[in-house]
C-alpha positions as CSV (number, residue, x, y, z in Angstrom):
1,X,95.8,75.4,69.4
2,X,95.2,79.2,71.1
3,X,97.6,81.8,69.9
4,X,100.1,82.7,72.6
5,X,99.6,85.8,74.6
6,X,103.3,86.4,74.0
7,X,105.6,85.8,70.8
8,X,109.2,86.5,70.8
9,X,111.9,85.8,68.2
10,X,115.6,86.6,68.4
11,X,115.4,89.8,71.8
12,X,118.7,91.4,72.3
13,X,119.0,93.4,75.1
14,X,122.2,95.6,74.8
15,X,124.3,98.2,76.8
16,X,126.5,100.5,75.8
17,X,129.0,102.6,78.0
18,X,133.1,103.4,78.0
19,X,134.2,100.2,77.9
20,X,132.3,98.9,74.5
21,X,128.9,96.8,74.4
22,X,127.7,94.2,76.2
23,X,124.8,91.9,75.2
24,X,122.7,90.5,78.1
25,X,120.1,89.1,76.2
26,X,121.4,87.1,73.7
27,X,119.0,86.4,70.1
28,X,116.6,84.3,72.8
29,X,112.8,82.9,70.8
30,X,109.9,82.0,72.9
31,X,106.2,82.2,73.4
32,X,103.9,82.1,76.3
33,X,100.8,81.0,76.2
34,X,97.9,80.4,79.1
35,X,100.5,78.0,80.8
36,X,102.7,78.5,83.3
37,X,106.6,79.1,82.7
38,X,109.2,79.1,84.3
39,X,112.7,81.0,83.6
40,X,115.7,79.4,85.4
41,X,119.5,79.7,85.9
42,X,122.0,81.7,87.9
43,X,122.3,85.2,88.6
44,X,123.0,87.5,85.3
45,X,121.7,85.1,82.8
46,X,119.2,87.7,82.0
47,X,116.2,86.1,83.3
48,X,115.0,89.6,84.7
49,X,115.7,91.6,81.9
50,X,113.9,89.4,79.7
51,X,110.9,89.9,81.6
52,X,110.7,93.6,82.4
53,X,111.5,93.8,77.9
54,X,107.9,92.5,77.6
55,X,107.2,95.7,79.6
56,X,109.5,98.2,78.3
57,X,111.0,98.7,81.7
58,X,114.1,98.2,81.2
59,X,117.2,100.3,82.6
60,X,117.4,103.5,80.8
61,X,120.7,102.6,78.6
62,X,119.1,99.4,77.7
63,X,119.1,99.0,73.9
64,X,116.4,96.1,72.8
65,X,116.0,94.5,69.2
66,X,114.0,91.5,68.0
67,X,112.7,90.5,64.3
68,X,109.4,90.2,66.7
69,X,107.9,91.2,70.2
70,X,104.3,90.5,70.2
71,X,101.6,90.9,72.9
72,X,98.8,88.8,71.1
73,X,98.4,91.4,68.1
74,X,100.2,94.2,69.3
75,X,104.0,94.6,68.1
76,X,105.5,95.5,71.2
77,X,108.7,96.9,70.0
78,X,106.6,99.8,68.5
79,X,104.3,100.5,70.9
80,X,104.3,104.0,72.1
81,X,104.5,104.9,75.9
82,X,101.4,105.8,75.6
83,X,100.3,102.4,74.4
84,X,102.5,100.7,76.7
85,X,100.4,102.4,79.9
86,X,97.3,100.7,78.7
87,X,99.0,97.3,78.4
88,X,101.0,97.6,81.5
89,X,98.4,96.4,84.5
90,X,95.6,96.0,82.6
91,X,96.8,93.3,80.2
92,X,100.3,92.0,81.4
93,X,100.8,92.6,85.4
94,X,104.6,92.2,87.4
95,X,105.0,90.8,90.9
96,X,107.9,91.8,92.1
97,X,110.0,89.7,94.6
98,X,110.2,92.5,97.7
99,X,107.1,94.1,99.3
100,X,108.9,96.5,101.0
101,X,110.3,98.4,97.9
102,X,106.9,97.5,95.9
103,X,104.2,99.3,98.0
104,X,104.1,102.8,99.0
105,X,104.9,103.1,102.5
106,X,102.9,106.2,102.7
107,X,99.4,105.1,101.4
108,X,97.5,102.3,103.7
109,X,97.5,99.1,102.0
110,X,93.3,99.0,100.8
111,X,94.3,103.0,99.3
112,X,96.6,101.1,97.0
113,X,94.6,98.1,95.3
114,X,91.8,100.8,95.3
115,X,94.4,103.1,92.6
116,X,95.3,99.8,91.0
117,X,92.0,99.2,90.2
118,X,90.5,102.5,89.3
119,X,93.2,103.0,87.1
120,X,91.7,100.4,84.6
121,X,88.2,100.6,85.3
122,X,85.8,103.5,85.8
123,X,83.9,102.6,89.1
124,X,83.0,104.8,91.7
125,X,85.4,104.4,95.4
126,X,82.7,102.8,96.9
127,X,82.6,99.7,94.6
128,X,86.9,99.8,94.1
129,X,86.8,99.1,97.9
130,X,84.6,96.3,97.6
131,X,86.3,94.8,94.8
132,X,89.7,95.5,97.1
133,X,88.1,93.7,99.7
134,X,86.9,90.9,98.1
135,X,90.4,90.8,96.3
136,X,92.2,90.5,99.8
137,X,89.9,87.5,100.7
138,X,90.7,85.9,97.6
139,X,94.5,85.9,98.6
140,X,93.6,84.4,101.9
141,X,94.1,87.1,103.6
142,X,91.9,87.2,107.1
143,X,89.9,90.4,108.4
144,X,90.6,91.3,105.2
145,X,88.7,94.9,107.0
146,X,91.2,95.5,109.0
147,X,94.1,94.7,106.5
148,X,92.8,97.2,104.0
149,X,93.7,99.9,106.8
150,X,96.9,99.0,107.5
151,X,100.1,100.6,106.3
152,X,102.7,98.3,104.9
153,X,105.2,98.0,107.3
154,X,102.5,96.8,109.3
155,X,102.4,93.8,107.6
156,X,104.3,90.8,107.4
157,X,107.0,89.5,104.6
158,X,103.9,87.1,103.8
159,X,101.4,88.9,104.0
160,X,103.1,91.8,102.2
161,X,103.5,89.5,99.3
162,X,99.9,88.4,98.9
163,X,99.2,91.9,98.9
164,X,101.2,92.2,95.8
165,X,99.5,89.4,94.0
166,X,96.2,91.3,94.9
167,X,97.2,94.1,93.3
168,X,98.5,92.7,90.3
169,X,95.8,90.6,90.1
170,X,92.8,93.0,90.8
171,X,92.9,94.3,86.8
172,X,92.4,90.8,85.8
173,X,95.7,90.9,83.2
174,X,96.2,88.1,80.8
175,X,100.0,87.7,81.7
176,X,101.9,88.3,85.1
177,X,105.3,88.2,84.9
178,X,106.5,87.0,88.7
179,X,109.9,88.2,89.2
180,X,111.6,86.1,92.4
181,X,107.9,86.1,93.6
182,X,108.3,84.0,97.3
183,X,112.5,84.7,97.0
184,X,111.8,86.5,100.9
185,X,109.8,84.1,102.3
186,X,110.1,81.0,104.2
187,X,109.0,77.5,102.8
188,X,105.7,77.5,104.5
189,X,104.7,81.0,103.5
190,X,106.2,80.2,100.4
191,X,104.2,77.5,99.7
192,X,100.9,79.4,100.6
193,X,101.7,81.9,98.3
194,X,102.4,79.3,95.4
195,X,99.1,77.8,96.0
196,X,96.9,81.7,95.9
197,X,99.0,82.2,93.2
198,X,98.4,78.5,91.3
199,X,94.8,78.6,92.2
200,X,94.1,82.5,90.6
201,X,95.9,81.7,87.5
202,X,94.1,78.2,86.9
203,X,90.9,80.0,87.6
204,X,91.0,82.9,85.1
205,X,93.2,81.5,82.4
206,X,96.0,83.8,83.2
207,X,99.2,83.1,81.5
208,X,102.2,83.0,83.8
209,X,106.0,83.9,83.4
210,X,107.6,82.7,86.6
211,X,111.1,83.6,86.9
212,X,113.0,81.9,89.3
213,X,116.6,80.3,90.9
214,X,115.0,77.6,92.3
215,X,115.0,74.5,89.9
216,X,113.0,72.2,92.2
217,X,110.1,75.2,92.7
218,X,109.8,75.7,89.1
219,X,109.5,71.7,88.2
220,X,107.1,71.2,90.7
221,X,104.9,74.3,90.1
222,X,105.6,75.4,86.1
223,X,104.6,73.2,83.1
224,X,107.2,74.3,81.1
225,X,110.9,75.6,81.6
226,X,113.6,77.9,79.4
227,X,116.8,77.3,81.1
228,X,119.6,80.7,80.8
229,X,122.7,80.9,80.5
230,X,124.8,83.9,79.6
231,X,121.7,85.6,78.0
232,X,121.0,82.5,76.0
233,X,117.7,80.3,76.5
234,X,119.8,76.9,76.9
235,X,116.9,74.3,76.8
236,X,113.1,74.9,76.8
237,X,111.0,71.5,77.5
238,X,108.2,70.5,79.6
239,X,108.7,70.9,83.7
240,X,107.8,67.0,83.9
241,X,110.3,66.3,81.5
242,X,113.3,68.1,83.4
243,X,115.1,65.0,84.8
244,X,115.1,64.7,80.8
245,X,117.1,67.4,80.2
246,X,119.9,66.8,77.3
247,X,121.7,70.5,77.7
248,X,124.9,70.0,80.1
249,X,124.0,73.1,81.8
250,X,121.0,72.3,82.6
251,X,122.6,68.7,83.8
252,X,124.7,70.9,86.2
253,X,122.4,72.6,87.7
254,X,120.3,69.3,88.2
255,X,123.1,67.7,89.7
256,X,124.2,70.6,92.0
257,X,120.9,70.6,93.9
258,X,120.6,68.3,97.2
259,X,117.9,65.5,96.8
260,X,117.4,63.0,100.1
261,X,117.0,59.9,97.6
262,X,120.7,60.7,96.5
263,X,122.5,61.7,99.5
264,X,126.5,62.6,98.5
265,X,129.0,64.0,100.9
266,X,129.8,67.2,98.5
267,X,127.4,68.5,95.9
268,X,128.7,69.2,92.5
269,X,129.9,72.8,91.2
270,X,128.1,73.5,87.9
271,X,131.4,73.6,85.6
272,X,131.5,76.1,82.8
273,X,132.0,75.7,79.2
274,X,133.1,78.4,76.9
275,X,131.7,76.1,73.9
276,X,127.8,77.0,75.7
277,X,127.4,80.6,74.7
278,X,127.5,80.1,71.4
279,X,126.6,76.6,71.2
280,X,123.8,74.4,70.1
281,X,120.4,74.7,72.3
282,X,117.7,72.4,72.8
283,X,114.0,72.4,72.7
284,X,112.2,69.7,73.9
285,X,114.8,67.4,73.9
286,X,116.2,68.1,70.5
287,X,118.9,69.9,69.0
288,X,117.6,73.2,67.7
């Protein structure tokens, strides 16, 4: 079996202020190979967080701890900024969900995958702009010519977010985190973009963390899932396996999503325990 590209064991994410300390990541253990994962639940469950950690770019008050952060042999958790601009693009890339507040709306689209790229490697403009190009056309992107001179709010919602994927993509990392990737988008573009983003991944052996609300998008696209709750990984199993699930959180969400082979005349509201956040967990299916 490969060693995982990523190794974590018991991250805490904390933040202090007037009021006392709040944890919002919880002691949470996972790896991530070259799969595809996805990270699921509702909004605050420290999905986000847990991803931008990997990257150090968390919000400035954030206090992180974990008896280990790994990036293959590199101990994250003592990596120096220094070290952590090397990593950062080059090794472990981030798509974030919004275009619009992810490119420079000042640059022309083709100047910016040019930067990404020379950043990492030393190659003359001439040869960036090529590999732009071609990295444009691997997207799907037509007149991919024309594109590469356009300024971004010259572009669509779509378009803008295959862009993104270009220019995470165009350093050739080992891990991309995707952060509410197609959130923006409608279910066609959406779909498009799951498929470049599917197809580049299962070409390169890239490892993917896909974070996500959307329950029936990450079982029909991940091959495995880490359900959170309250800044606790609730369940990790295989995506085929998710009708499986044995958490009742992860029961509630399941049952609180519409599906045309169950029609009901009101969908269920996930009900909360208080018994969950420090409860038992399960991983594939078994108490851990």
């Amino acid at each position: 079996m490969d060693k995982p590209l990523i190794d974590v064991k018991d991250l805490r994410i904390r933040f202090e202020s007037a009021h006392g300390s709040h944890e919002a990541v919880r002691g949470i253990s996972f790896t991530i190979g070259r799969e595809k994962v996805g990270i699921v639940g509702e909004s605050g469950s420290g999905k986000s967080l847990t991803g931008r950690s990997l990257l150090k770019l968390t919000p400035k008050g954030a206090k992180i701890s974990a008896t280990h952060m790994r990036f293959r042999d590199i101990d994250l958790l003592e990596a120096s900024e220094r070290k952590m601009r090397t990593i950062r693009g080059n090794h472990i890339s981030m798509i974030l969900q919004d275009p619009k507040y992810s490119l420079n709306p000042l640059m022309r689209i083709g100047n910016q995958i040019v930067e990404a790229y020379r950043l990492h490697h030393r190659v003359q403009p001439a040869e960036a702009k090529t590999r732009a190009l071609a990295m444009l056309e691997a997207v799907h992107i037509r007149d991919p010519e024309r594109v590469f001179h356009l300024f971004p709010h010259e572009v669509s919602g779509g378009m803008g977010q295959r862009i993104m994927i270009a220019m995470m993509l165009i350093p050739e990392p080992d891990l991309i985190i995707a952060d509410e990737p197609t959130s923006a988008l409608d279910v066609t573009v959406r779909r498009q973009v799951l498929t470049i983003l599917d197809e580049l991944v299962s070409r390169r052996g890239t490892g993917l963390m896909f974070i996500s609300h959307d329950l029936n998008l990450v079982a029909s696209f991940c091959d495995r899932v880490l359900v959170m709750y309250a800044g606790r990984i609730m369940e990790d199993l295989p995506a085929g396996d998710l009708h499986k699930a044995r958490h009742p959180y992860t029961q509630a969400l399941l049952e609180s999503l519409p599906r045309l082979d169950h029609p009901v005349e009101e969908l269920k509201v996930p009900v909360r325990d208080a018994a969950w956040l420090n409860g038992p967990v399960y991983r594939n299916g078994v108490l851990a």
